[in-house]
C-alpha positions as CSV (number, residue, x, y, z in Angstrom):
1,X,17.2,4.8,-13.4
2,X,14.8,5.8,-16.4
3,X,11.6,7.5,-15.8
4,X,8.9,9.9,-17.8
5,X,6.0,11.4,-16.7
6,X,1.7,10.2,-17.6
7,X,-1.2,11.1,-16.5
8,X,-4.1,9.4,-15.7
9,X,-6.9,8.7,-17.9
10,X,-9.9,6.3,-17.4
11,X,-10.6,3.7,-15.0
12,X,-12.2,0.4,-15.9
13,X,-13.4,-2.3,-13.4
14,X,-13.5,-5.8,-14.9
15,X,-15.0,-9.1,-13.2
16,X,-13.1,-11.6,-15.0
17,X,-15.1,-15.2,-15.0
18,X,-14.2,-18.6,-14.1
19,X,-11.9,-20.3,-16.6
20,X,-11.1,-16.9,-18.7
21,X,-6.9,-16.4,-18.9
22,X,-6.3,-13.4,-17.1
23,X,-3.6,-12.1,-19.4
24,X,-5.3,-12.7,-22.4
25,X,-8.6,-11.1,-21.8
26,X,-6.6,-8.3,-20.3
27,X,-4.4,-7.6,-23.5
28,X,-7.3,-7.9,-25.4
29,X,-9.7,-5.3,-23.3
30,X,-6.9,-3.6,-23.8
31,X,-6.7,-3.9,-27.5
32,X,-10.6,-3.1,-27.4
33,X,-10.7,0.1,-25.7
34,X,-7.5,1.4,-27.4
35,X,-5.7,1.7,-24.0
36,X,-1.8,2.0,-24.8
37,X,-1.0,2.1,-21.1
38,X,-2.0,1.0,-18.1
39,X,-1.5,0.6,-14.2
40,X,-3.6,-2.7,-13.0
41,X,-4.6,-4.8,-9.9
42,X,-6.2,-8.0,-9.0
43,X,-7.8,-9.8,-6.1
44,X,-10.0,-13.4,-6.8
45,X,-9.1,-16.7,-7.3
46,X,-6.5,-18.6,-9.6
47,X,-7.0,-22.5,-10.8
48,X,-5.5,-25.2,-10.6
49,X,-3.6,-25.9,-13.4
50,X,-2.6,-22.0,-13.7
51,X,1.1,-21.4,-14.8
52,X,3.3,-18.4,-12.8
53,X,6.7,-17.4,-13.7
54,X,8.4,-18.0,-10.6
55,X,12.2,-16.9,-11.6
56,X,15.1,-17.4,-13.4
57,X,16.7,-21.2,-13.5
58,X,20.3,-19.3,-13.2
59,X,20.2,-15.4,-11.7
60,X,23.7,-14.8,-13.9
61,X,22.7,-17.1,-17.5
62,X,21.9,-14.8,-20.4
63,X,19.3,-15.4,-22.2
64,X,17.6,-15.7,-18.6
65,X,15.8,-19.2,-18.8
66,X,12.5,-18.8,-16.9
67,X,11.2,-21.3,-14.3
68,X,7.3,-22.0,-14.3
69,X,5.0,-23.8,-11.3
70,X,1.7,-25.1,-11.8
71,X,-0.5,-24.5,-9.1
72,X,-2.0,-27.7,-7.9
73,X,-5.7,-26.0,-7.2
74,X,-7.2,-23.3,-6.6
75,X,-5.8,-20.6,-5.1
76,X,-6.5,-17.3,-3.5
77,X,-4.4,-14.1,-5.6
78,X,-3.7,-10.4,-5.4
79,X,-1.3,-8.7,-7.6
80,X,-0.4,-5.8,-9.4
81,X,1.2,-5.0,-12.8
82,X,1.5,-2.6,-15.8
83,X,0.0,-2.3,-19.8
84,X,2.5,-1.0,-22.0
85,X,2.9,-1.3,-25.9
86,X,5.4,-3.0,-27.5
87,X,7.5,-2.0,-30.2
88,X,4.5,-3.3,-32.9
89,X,2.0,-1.5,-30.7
90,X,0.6,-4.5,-29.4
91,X,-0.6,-3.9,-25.4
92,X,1.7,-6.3,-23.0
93,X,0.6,-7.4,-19.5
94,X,3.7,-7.4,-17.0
95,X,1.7,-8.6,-13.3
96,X,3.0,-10.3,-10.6
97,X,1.1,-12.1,-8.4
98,X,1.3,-14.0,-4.4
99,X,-0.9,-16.9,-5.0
100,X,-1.8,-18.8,-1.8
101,X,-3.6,-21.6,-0.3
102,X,-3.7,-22.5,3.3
103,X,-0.3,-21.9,4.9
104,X,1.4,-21.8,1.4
105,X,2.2,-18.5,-0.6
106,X,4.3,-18.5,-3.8
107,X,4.9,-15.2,-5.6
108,X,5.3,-15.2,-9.8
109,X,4.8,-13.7,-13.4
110,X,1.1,-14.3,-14.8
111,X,2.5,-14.3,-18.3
112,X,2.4,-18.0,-18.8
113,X,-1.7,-18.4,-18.0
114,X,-3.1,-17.8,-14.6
115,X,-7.1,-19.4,-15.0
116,X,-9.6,-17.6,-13.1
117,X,-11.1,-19.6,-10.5
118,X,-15.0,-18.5,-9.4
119,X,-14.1,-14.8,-10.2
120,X,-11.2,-12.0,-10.5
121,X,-12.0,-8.6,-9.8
122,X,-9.6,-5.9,-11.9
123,X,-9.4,-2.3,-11.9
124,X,-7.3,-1.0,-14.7
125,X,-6.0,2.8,-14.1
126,X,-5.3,3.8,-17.8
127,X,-2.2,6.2,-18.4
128,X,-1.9,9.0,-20.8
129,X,0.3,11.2,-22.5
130,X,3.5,8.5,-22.2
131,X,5.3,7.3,-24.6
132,X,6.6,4.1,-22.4
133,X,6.8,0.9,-24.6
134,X,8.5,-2.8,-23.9
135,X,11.7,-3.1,-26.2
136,X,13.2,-6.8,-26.8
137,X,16.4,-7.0,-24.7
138,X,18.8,-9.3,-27.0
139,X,20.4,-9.8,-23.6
140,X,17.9,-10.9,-21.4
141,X,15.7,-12.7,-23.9
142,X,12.3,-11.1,-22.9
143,X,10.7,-7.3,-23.4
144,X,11.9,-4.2,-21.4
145,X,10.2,-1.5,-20.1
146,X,11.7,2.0,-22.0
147,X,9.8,4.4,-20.0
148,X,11.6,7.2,-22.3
């Protein structure tokens, strides 16, 4: 385990709008207020055509070879995730979210485009005094949180 210590700074409440990509308007608020770090939730709608994450094709290949679904239509979400920098200082959006619809749940990575559908409500807890970024892991393929 690797950990460090923040502290909280601001809190923002967002109403993202219908058709808006949640992690790009996200990383760009993010951009926009100058927040390096962040701890952030979601509850609203995604649409149809959104893209999760939804695992690796092969838990032991290296580079890890993502899997992606495509939601069919809309669906109801509520996640939770984390801002950090990478090394260039550029704000990363890491959020998971359970997307569901009927009697259907399936659980995944926004990073690929998740579409707002109606209206997503945010609240983004800012963090301060860290020095947390996302390092590329030659390994894995993708970017790391170093909390150190």
């Amino acid at each position: 385990m690797k950990y460090s210590e923040a502290r909280h700074g601001r809190v923002f409440v967002l109403r993202l709008e219908h058709g808006e990509v949640l992690h790009e308007i996200l990383e760009r608020f993010a951009r926009e207020k100058q927040i390096r770090a962040a701890a952030v939730i979601v509850v609203g709608g995604a649409d149809r055509a959104s893209r999760l994450v939804v695992g690796p094709e092969n838990g032991d290949a290296r580079p890890v070879n993502p899997m992606e679904l495509v939601l069919d239509a809309a669906h109801e979400i509520a996640g939770t995730g984390t801002i950090f920098p990478d090394e260039d200082g550029t704000p990363l959006l890491h959020l998971h979210v359970a997307a569901g619809r009927k009697n259907h749940t399936v659980t995944g990575c926004v990073r690929n485009g998740v579409v707002v559908w109606q209206v997503l409500e945010v609240v983004v807890f800012e963090l301060t005094d860290t020095t947390a970024i996302r390092r590329r892991d030659p390994v894995l393929g993708f970017k790391l949180l170093d909390p150190s």
